[in-house]
Structure formats: C-alpha cells, structure tokens
VOTORLO-723237 format. One record per residue: x, y, z of N, C-alpha, C in turn; residue number from 1. Coordinates in nm, 2 decimals. Layout:
BEGIN
<nx: X&ny: Y&nz: Z&cax: X&cay: Y&caz: Z&cx: X&cy: Y&cz: Z&i: NUM>
...
END
This chain:
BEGIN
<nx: 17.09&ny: 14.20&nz: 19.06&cax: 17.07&cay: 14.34&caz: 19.08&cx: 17.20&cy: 14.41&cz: 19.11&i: 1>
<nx: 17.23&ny: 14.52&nz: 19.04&cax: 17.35&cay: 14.59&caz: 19.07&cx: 17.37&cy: 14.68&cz: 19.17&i: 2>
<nx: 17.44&ny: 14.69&nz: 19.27&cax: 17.47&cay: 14.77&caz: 19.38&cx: 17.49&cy: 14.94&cz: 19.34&i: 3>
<nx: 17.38&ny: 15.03&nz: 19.42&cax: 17.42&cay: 15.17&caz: 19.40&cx: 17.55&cy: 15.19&cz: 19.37&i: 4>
<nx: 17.68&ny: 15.14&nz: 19.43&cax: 17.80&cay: 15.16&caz: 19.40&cx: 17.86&cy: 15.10&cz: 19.27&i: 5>
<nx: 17.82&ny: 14.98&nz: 19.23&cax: 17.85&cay: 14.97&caz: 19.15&cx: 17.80&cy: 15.05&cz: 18.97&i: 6>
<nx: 17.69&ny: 15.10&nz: 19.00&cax: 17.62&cay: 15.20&caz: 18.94&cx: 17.69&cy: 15.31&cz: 18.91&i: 7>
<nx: 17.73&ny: 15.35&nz: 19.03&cax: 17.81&cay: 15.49&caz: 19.04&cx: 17.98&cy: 15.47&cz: 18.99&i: 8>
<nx: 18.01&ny: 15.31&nz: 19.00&cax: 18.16&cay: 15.31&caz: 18.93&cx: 18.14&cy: 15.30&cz: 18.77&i: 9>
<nx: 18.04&ny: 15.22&nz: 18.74&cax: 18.03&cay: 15.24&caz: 18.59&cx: 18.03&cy: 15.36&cz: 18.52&i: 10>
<nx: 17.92&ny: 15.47&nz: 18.62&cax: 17.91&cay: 15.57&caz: 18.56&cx: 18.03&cy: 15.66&cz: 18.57&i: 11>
<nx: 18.13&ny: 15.62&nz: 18.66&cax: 18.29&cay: 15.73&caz: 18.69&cx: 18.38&cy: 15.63&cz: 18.55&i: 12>
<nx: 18.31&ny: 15.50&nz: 18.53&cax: 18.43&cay: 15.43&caz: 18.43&cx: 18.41&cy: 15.48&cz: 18.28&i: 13>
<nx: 18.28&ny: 15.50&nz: 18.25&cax: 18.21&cay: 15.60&caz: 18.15&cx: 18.27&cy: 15.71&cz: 18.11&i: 14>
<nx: 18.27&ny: 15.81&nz: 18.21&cax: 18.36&cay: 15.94&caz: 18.19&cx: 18.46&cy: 15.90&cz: 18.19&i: 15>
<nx: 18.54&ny: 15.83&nz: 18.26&cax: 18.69&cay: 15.82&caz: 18.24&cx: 18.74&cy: 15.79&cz: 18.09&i: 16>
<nx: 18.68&ny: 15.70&nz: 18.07&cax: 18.70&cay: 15.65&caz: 17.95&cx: 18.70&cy: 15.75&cz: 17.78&i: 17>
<nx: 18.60&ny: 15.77&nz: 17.84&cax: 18.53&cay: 15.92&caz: 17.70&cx: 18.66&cy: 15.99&cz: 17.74&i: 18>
<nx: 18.69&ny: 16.07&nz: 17.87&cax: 18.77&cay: 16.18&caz: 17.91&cx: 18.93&cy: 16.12&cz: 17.84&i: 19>
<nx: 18.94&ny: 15.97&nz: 17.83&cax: 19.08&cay: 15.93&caz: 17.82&cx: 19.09&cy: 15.96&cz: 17.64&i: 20>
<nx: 18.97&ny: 15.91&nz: 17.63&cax: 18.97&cay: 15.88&caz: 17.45&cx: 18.99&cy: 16.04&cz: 17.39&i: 21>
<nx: 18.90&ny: 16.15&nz: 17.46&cax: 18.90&cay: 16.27&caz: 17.40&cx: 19.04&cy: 16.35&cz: 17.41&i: 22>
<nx: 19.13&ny: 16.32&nz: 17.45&cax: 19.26&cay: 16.37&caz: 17.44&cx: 19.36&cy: 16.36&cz: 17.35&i: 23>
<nx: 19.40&ny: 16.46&nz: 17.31&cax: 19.48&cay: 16.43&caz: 17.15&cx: 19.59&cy: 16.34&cz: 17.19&i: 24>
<nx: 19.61&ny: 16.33&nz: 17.07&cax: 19.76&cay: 16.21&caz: 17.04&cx: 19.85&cy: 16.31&cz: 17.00&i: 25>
<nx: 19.94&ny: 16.26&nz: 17.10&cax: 20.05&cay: 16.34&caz: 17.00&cx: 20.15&cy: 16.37&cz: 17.17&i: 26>
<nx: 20.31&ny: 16.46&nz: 17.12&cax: 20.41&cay: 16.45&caz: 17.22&cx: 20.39&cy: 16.57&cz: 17.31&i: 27>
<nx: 20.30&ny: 16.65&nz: 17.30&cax: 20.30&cay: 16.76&caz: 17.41&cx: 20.19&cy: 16.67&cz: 17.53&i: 28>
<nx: 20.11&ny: 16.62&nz: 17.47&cax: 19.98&cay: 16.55&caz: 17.56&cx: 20.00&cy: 16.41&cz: 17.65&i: 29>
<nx: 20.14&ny: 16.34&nz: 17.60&cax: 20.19&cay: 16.24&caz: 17.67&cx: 20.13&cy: 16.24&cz: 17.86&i: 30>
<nx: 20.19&ny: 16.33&nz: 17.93&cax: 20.16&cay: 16.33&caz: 18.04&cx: 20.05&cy: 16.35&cz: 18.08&i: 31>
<nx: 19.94&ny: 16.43&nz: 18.02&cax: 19.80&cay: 16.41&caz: 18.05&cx: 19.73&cy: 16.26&cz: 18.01&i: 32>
<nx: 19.80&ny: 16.21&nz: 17.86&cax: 19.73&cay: 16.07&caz: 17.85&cx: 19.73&cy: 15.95&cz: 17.98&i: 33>
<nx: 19.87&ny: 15.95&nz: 18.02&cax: 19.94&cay: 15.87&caz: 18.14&cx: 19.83&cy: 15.86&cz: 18.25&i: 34>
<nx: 19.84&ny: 16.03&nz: 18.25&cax: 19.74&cay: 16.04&caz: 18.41&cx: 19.61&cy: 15.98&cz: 18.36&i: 35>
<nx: 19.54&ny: 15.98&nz: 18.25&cax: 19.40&cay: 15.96&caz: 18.22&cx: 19.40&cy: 15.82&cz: 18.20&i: 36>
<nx: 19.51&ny: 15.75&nz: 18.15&cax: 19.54&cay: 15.62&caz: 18.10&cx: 19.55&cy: 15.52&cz: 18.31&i: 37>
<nx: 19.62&ny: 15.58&nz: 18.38&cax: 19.64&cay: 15.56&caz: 18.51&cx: 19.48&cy: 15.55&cz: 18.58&i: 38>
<nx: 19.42&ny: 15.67&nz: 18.59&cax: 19.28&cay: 15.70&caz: 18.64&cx: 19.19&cy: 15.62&cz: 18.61&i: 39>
<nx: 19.19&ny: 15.59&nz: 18.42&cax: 19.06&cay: 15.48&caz: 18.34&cx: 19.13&cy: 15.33&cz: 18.41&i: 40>
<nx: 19.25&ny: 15.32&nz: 18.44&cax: 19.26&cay: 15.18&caz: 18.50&cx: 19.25&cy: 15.19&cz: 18.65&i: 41>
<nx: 19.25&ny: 15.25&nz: 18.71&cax: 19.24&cay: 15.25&caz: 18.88&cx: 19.05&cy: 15.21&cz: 18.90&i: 42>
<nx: 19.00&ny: 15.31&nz: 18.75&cax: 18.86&cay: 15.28&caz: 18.81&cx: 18.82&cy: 15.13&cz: 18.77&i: 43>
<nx: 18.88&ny: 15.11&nz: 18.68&cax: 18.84&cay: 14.94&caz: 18.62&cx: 18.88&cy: 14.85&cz: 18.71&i: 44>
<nx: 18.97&ny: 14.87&nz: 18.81&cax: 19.03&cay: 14.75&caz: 18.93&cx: 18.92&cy: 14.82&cz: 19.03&i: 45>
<nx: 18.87&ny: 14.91&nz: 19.06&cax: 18.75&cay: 14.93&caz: 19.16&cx: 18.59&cy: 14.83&cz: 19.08&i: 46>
<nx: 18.54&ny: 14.85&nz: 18.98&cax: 18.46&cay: 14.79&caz: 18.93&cx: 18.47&cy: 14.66&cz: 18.94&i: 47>
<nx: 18.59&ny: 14.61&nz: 18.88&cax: 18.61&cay: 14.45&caz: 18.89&cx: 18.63&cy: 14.37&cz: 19.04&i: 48>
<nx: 18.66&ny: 14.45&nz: 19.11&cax: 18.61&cay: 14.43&caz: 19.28&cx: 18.49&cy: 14.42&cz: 19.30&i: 49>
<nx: 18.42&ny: 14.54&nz: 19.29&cax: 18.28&cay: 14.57&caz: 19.29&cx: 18.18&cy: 14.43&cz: 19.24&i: 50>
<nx: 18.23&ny: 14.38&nz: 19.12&cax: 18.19&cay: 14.26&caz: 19.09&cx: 18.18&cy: 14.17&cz: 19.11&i: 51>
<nx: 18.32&ny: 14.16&nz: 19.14&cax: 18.34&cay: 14.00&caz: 19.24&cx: 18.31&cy: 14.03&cz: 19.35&i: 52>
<nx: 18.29&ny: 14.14&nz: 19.41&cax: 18.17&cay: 14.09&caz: 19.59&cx: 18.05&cy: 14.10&cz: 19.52&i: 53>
<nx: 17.96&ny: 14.13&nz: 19.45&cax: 17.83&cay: 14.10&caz: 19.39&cx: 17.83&cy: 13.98&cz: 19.34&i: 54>
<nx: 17.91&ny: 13.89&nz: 19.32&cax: 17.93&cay: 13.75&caz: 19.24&cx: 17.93&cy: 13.68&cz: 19.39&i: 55>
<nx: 17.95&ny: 13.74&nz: 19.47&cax: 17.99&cay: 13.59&caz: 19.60&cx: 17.87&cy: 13.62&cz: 19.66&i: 56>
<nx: 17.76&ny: 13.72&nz: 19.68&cax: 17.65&cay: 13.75&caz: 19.74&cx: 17.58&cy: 13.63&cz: 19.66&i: 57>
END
C-alpha cells in the first residue's frame, strides 16, 4: 500500500517532470531548464526516500 505522501510526491514528480520537458530548448531558456532540471531531481531524492521507508515497514 502506498503512503498518502508518497501519492502526493508522485503526483509533484508528475508535474515536475511534464513542467521540465515543456520548456524549449535552446540558449535564452538555459536558466529556467537548470531550475526545472534542479526541482525534477530534488523531488526524485524525496520519492526515493519515501520508498525506502515504505520498503523497511
């Protein structure tokens, strides 16, 4: 069974991810990518916590 929280990081890893991918390519957008690129991995190290305490329960 998956934890409300875990629920709720998938669904923040979801948007991040869409939100990262929907950003153009290219050299004016560099610094928005970074931060979106920064954000989609901060939430992926909160989920994979999230995990491994639902793994040890």
């Amino acid at each position: 069974m998956l934890s409300p929280r875990f629920e709720d990081l998938l669904d923040e890893l979801l948007l991040a991810a869409a939100s990262y991918h929907r950003i153009p390519r290219g050299p004016d957008s560099v610094v928005q990518l970074a931060h979106a690129r920064w954000y989609l991995e901060a939430v992926r190290a909160e989920i994979a916590e999230e995990r491994e305490l639902l793994t040890r329960v």
